[in-house]
C-alpha positions in Angstrom: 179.6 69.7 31.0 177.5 72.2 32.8 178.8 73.6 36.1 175.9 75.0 37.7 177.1 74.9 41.5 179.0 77.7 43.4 181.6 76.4 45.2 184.9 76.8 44.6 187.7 75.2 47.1 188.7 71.7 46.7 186.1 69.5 48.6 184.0 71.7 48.9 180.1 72.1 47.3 177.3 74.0 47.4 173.9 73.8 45.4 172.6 76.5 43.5 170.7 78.6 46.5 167.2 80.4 46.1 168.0 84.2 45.3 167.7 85.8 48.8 170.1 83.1 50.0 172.5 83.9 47.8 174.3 86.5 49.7 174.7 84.2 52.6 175.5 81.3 50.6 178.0 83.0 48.9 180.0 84.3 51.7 180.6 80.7 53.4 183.6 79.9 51.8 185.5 82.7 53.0 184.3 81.1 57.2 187.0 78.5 55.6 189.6 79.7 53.5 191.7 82.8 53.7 191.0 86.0 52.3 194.1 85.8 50.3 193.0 82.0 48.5 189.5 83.3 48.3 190.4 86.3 46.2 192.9 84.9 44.1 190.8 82.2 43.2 187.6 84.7 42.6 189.8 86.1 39.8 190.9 83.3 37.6 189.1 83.3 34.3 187.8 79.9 34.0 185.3 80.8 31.0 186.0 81.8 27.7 183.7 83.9 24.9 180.8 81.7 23.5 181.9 78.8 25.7 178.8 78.8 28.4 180.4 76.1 30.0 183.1 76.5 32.8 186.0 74.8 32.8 185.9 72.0 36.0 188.8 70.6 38.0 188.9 67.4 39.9 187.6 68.6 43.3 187.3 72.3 42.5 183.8 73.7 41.2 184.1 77.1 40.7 181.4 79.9 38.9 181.4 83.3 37.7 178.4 84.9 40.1 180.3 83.2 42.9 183.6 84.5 42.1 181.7 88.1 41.8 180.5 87.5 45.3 184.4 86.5 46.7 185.4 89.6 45.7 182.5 91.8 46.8 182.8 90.4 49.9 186.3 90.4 50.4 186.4 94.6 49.2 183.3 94.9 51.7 184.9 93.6 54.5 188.2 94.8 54.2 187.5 98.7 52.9 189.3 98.0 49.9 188.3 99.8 46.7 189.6 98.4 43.6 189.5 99.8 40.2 187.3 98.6 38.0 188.4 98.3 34.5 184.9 98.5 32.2 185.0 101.5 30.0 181.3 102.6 31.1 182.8 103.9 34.5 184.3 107.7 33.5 184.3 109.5 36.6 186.5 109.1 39.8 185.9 110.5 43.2 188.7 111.1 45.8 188.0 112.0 49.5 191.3 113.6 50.0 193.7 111.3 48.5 191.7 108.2 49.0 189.5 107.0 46.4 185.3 106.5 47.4 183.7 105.5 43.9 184.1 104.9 40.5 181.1 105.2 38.2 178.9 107.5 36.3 178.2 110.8 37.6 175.5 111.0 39.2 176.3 107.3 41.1 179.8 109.3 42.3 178.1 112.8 43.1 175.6 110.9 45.7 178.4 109.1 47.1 180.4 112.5 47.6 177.1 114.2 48.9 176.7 111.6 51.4 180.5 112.2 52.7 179.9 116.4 52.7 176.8 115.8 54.5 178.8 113.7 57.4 181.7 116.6 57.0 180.8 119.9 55.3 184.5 120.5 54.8 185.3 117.0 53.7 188.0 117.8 50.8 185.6 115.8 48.0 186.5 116.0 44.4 184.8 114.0 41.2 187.4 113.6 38.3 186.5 113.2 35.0 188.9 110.5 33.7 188.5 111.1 30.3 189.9 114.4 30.8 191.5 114.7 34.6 189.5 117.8 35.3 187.7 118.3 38.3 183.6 118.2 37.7 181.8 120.9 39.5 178.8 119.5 41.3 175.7 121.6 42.8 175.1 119.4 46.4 172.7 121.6 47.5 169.0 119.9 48.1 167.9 116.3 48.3 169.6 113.6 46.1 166.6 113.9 43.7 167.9 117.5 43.2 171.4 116.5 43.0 170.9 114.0 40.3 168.2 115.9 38.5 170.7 119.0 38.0 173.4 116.5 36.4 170.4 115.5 34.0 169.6 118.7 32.9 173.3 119.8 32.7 174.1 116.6 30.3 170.8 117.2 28.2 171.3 120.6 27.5 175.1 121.1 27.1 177.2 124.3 26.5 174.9 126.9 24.7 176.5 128.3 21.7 177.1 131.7 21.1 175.1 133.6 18.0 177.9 134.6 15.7 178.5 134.6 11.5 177.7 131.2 10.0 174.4 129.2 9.6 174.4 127.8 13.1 170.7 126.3 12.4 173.1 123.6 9.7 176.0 123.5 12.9 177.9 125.7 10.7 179.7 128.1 12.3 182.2 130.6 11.4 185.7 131.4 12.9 189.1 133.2 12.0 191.6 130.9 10.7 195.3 132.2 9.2 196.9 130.6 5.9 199.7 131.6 3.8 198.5 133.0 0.7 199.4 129.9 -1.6 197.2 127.8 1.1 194.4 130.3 0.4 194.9 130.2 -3.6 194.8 125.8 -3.5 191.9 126.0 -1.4 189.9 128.9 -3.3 190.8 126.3 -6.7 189.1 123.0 -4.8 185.8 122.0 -5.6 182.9 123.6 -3.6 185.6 126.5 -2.8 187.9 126.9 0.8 184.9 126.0 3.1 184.3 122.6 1.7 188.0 122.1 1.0 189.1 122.4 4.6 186.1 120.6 6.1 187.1 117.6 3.9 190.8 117.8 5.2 189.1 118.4 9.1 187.5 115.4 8.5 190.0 113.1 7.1 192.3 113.9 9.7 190.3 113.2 12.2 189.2 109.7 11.0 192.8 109.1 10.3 194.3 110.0 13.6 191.2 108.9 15.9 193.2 106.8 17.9 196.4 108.9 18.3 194.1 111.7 19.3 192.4 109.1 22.0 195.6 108.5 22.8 197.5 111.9 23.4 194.1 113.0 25.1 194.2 110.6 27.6 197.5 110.9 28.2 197.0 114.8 28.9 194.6 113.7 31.2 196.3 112.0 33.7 199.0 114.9 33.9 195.9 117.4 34.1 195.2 115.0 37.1 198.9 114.6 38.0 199.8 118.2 38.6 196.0 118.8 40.4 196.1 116.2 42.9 200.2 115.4 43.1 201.7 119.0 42.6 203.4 118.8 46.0 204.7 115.1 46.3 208.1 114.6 46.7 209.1 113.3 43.1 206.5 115.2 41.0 209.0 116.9 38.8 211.2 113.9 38.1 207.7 111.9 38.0 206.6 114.4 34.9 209.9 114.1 33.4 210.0 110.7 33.0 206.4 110.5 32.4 206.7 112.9 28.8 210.0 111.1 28.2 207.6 107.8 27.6 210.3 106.4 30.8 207.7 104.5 32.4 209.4 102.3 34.8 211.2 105.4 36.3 208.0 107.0 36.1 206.6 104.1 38.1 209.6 104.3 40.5 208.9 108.3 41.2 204.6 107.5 41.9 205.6 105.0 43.9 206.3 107.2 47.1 202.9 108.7 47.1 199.6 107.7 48.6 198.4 104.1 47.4 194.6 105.0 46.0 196.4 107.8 43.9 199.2 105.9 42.7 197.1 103.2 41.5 194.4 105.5 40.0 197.3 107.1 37.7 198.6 103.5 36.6 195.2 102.7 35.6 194.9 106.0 33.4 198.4 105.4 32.2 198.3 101.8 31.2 194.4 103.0 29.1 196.3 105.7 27.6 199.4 103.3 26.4 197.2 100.5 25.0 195.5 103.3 22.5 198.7 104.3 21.4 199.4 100.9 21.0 196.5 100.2 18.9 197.3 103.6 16.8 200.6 102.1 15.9 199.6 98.9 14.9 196.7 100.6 12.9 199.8 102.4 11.0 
C-alpha cells in the first residue's frame, strides 16, 4: 500500500504535483485548516525504518515531503524558529537573545553578516554548541570572502609550536609530574614510560568516550549559560541546581528568561543527558 498523494486532512486529496507546483500545492491545506492542526499533524511520524510505505487512515492521506512543507510554511509565516535536532547542525547564532540560524558555519556567519550589514551594531554572536564558546568571525568583504576565510581557517587549523619531540610522527613532548614509584612502574613496562603512558592515554579515552562526550557537553551549555545569561534573575539558583543534576528546578529557574534562550539551553541539556545516559548503560 503505496501512499504517493500529499494531502493530509480528512476529505481532503491532492495528486502528486509537477516540481515547481509543489510549493503552492503544498501550502493549500493550511487556506483550510488551522495552523495549530496543520502543524501537529506535520509532526506525526507515520513511517517507520525500511518500511517505504506510509501508514494510511480512512479519510486521512498524509506524506513525509508534505509534512516538511506544513511546517516550513507554518515557521515561515509565523517567524518562528525551531530547533532542529540532526547532529550535523553545530553552530547557533543569536541576534541578541533571539535565535536567527542553526547550521554549519559558514550557512550561520552569512546569515549574521546579512543582519550587521542592515545594523552595524546589531549585537550578533555564533555559538559553537559543541563547546558554548563564541566563534570569532572576519565579516569584512563579500560573502565569497566571508566563507572563503572559514575554509581556510578549518583547513589549516591551530599551527603547532616547534618544541622537544618528533613532531613530524605527532609526537610531541611536555612536562608531566609522577610520584617516584609511578616513575619506577612505568620505566619497568615494555617499550619504557613513553609507550606505557600512551597505552594508558589511550585506554582511557576509549573507555570513557562517552562520559567525556558527556561532561563536555554539559560544560558547554554552562560556558554558554554564564555568557549569554550572567545577569538573569535566577542564574545563580539556575547553576546550582543545574551541577546538582536538579533538573526540574533547573527548568523552573530558565523558565523566567527569554524564550529562544531558554529553549536553546534545554536542547543542549537534554543532548548532554542522553550521553550520559548511554555512558551508564554502556557500564
Amino acid at each position: 500500500m503505496v501512499n504517493t498523494g500529499l494531502g493530509i486532512f480528512p476529505g481532503f486529496y491532492l495528486p502528486p504535483p509537477t516540481p515547481p507546483l509543489f510549493a503552492l500545492s503544498a501550502s493549500l491545506p493550511l487556506l483550510t485548516c488551522g495552523f495549530k492542526n496543520a502543524f501537529l499533524c506535520a509532526l506525526k511520524k507515520y513511517y517507520l525504518p525500511g518500511n517505504i510505505d506510509f501508514i494510511f487512515y480512512p479519510g486521512i492521506i498524509g506524506g513525509i515531503f508534505f509534512r516538511i512543507a506544513v511546517v516550513t510554511a507554518i515557521r515561515a509565516s509565523t517567524g518562528v524558529k525551531q530547533m532542529s535536532a540532526k547532529e550535523t547542525q553545530s553552530y547557533t547564532g543569536f541576534h541578541g537573545h533571539q535565535l536567527f540560524a542553526a547550521g554549519d558555519l559558514p550557512e550561520v556567519a552569512l546569515k549574521a553578516k546579512s543582519l550587521l550589514e542592515q545594523d552595524a551594531n546589531a549585537p550578533v554572536a555564533i555559538y559553537d554548541n559543541a563547546t558554548g564558546r563564541i566563534v570569532d568571525i572576519d565579516y569584512r568583504g563579500t560573502a565569497e570572502d566571508v566563507i572563503a576565510r572559514i575554509a581556510a581557517r578549518s583547513e589549516d587549523g591551530p599551527k603547532p609550536k616547534a618544541g622537544p619531540g618528533r613532531p613530524k610522527l605527532g609526537v610531541v613532548s611536555r612536562e608531566v609530574t609522577l610520584l617516584p614509584r609511578h616513575w619506577d612502574w612505568l620505566r619497568a613496562q615494555p617499550g619504557g614510560a613513553s609507550v606505557a603512558l600512551r597505552k594508558l592515554v589511550e585506554a582511557a579515552r576509549r573507555d570513557n568516550v562517552d562520559k567525556d562526550r558527556s561532561r563536555l557537553a554539559l560544560e558547554a551549555v554552562y560556558r554558554f549559560m554564564s555568557t549569554v545569561a550572567g545577569d538573569f534573575p535566577g542564574f545563580e539558583e539556575a547553576c546550582r541546581a543545574f551541577f546538582a543534576k536538579d533538573y526540574e528546578t533547573f527548568d523552573d529557574m530558565i523558565s523566567l528568561w527569554p524564550d529562544d534562550i531558554q529553549d536553546y539551553i534545554r536542547h543542549q541539556t537534554e543532548k548532554a543527558l542522553e550521553m550520559e545516559k548511554q555512558a551508564e548503560a554502556q557500564d
